[in-house]
C-alpha positions as CSV (number, residue, x, y, z in Angstrom):
1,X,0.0,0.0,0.0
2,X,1.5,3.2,-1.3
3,X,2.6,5.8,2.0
4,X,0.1,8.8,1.7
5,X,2.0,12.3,2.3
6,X,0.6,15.0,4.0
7,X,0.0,18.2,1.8
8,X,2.4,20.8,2.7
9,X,0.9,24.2,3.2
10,X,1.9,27.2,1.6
11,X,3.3,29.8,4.3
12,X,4.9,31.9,1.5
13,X,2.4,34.9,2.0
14,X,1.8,34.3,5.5
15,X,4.4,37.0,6.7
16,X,2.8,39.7,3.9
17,X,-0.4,39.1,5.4
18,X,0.8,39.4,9.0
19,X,2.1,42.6,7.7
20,X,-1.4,44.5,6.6
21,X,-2.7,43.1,9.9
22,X,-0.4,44.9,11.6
23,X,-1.4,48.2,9.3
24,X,-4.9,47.2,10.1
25,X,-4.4,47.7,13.9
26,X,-2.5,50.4,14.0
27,X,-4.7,52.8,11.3
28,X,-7.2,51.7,13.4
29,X,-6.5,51.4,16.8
30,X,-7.6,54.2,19.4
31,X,-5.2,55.8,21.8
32,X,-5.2,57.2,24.6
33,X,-4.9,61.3,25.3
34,X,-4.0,62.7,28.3
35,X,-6.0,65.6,29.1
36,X,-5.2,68.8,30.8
37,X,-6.2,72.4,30.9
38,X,-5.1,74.8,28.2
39,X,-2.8,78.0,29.7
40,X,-1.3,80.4,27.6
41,X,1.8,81.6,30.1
42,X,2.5,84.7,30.0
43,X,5.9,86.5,29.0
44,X,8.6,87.4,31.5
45,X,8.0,91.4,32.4
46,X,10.6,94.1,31.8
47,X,12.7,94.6,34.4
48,X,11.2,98.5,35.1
49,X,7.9,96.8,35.0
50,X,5.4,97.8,37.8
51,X,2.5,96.1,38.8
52,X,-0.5,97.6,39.0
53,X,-2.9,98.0,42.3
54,X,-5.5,95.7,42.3
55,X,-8.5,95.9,44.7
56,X,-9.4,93.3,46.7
57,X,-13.0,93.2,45.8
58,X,-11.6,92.2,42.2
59,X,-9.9,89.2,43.4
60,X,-11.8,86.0,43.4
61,X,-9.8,83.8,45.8
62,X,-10.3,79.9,45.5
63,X,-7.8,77.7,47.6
64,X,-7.2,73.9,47.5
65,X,-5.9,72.0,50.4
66,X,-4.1,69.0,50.7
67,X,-7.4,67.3,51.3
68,X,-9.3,68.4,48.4
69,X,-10.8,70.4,50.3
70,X,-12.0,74.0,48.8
71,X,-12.4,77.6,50.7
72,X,-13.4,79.8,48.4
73,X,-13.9,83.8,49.5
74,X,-13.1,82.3,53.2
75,X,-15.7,79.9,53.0
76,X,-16.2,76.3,52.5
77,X,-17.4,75.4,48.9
78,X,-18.3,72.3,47.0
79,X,-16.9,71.9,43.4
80,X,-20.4,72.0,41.8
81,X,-21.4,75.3,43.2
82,X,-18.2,77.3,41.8
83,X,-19.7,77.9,38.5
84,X,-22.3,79.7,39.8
85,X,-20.5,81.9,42.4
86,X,-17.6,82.7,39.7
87,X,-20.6,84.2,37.3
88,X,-21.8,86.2,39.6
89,X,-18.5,87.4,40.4
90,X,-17.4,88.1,37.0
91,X,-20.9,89.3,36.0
92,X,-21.3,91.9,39.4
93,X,-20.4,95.3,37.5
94,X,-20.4,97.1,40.3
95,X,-18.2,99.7,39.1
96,X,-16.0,101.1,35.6
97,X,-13.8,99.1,33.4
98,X,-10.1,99.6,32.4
99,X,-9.4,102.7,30.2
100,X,-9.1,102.4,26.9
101,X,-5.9,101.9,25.0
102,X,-6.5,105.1,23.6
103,X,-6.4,106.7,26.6
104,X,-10.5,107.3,26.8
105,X,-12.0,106.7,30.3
106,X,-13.6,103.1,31.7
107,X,-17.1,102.8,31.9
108,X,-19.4,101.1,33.3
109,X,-20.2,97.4,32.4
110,X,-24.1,97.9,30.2
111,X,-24.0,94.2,29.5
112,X,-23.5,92.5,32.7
113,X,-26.4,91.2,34.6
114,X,-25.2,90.8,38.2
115,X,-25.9,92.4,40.9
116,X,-23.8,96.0,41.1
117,X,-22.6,95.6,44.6
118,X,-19.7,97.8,45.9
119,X,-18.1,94.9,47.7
120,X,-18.2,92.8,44.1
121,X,-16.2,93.0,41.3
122,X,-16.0,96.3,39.0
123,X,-15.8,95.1,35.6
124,X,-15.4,92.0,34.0
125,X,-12.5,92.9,32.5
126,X,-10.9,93.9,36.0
127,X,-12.4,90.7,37.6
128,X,-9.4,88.1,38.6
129,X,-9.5,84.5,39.6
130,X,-6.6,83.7,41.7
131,X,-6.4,79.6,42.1
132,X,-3.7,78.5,45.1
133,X,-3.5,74.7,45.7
134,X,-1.2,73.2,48.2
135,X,1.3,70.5,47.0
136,X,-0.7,67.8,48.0
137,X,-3.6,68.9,46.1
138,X,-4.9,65.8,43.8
139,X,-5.0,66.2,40.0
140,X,-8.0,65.8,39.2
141,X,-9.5,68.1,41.8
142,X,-7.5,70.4,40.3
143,X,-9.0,70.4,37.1
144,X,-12.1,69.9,38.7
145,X,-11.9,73.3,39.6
146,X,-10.0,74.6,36.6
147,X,-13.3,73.0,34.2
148,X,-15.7,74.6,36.7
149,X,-14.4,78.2,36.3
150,X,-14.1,77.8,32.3
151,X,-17.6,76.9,32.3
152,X,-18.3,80.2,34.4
153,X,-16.9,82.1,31.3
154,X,-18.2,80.2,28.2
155,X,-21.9,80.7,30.0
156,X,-21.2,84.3,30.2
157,X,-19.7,84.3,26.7
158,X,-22.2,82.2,25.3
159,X,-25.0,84.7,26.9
160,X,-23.7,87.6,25.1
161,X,-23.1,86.6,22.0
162,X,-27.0,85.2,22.0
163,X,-28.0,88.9,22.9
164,X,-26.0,90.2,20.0
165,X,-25.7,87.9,17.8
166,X,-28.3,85.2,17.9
167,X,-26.2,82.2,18.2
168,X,-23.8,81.3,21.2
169,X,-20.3,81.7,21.1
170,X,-19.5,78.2,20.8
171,X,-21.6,78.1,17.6
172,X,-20.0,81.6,16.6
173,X,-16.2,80.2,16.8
174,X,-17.4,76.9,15.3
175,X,-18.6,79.2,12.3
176,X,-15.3,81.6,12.1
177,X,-13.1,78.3,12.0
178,X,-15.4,77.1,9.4
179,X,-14.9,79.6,7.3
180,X,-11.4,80.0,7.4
181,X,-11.2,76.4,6.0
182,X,-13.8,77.2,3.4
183,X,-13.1,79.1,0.3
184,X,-17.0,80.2,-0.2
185,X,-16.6,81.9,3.5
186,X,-13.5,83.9,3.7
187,X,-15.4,87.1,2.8
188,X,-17.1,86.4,6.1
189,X,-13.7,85.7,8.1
190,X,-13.4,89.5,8.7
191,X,-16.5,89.9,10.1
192,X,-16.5,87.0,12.4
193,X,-13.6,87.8,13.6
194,X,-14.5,91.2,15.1
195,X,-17.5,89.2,16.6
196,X,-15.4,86.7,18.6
197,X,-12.6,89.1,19.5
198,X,-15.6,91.3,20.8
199,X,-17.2,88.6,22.8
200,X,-13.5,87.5,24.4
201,X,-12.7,91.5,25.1
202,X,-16.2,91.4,27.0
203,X,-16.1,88.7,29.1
204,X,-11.7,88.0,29.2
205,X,-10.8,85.2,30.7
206,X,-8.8,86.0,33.7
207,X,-6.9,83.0,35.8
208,X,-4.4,83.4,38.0
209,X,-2.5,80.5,39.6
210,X,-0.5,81.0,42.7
211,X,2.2,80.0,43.9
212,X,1.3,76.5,45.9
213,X,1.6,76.4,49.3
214,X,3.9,73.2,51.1
């Protein structure tokens, strides 16, 4: 009886596909981004440079302690209930802005809604929020806190640019960037522009991080 012989199998493309299925993965394959907040630091003053004086009422003080624990205007706060005490800081325009660059006199804030208390902030664009953590602070309270008082701003931001514009600002820089990439809307680049640089000169966003304590 004749000796039957196993068929050999081909493993001449075996290590081209292997290949693509290694493509495959890593086209499509997901990673990981770590997040964080977004700061723009700001550049080293001259050496003749002067601080200016800064009232107190215009300082929004929020502290971190080593326990996560936040005191915010000398009292206890939870992180949920920043948001809303940051607006109303911001928003108080209790008093005049900064001059202008042209030299022309502050005025009074027309737009804000707050309350217009003396012991409140002026202006928004005089308002400050001044962050300290400790070093033992966690991360992620951190930017607990950090995403509470960006969502203070983009609500005012996103309130005024309804009033004068009739979209919010979230919709109004999704439409500038939109037409920047678009050929059909560069005639409107311009325009939208001036809108969003108006909208960020109304309501600036103003965080200051300290120095943490040990």
């Amino acid at each position: 009886m004749a000796r039957r012989e196993n068929p050999e199998i081909n493993a001449g493309s075996m290590a081209d596909i292997a290949f693509l299925l290694l493509i495959f993965f890593l086209v499509t394959t997901t990673m990981n981004v770590d997040s964080g907040v977004s700061k723009k630091l700001s550049e080293k003053p001259p050496a003749d440079y002067v601080p200016p004086v800064i009232k107190e009422k215009n300082i929004f003080e929020v502290n971190i302690n080593r326990n996560n624990e936040l005191l915010v205007e000398g009292e206890r706060m939870e992180i949920k209930d920043i948001k809303d005490a940051a607006v109303k800081f911001i928003d108080n325009g209790g008093g005049i802005g900064k001059p202008g660059e042209d030299g022309s006199p502050g005025k009074a804030c027309d737009y804000c809604q707050g309350e217009r208390s003396d012991s409140s902030s002026d202006h928004p664009n005089k308002a400050i929020i001044s962050v300290q953590s400790d070093r033992g602070t966690g991360y992620g309270t951190y930017i607990e806190v950090q995403n509470e008082l960006l969502r203070a701003y983009s609500e005012l931001r996103n309130r005024l640019s309804k009033q004068r514009y009739g979209i919010t600002f979230d919709e109004l820089e999704e439409s500038f960037k939109d037409a920047k990439k678009s050929s059909e809307g560069l005639n409107q680049v311009d325009a939208l522009r001036k809108k969003v640089e108006a909208i960020k000169t109304a309501y600036p966003q103003i965080i200051s991080d300290a120095e943490p304590t040990s």
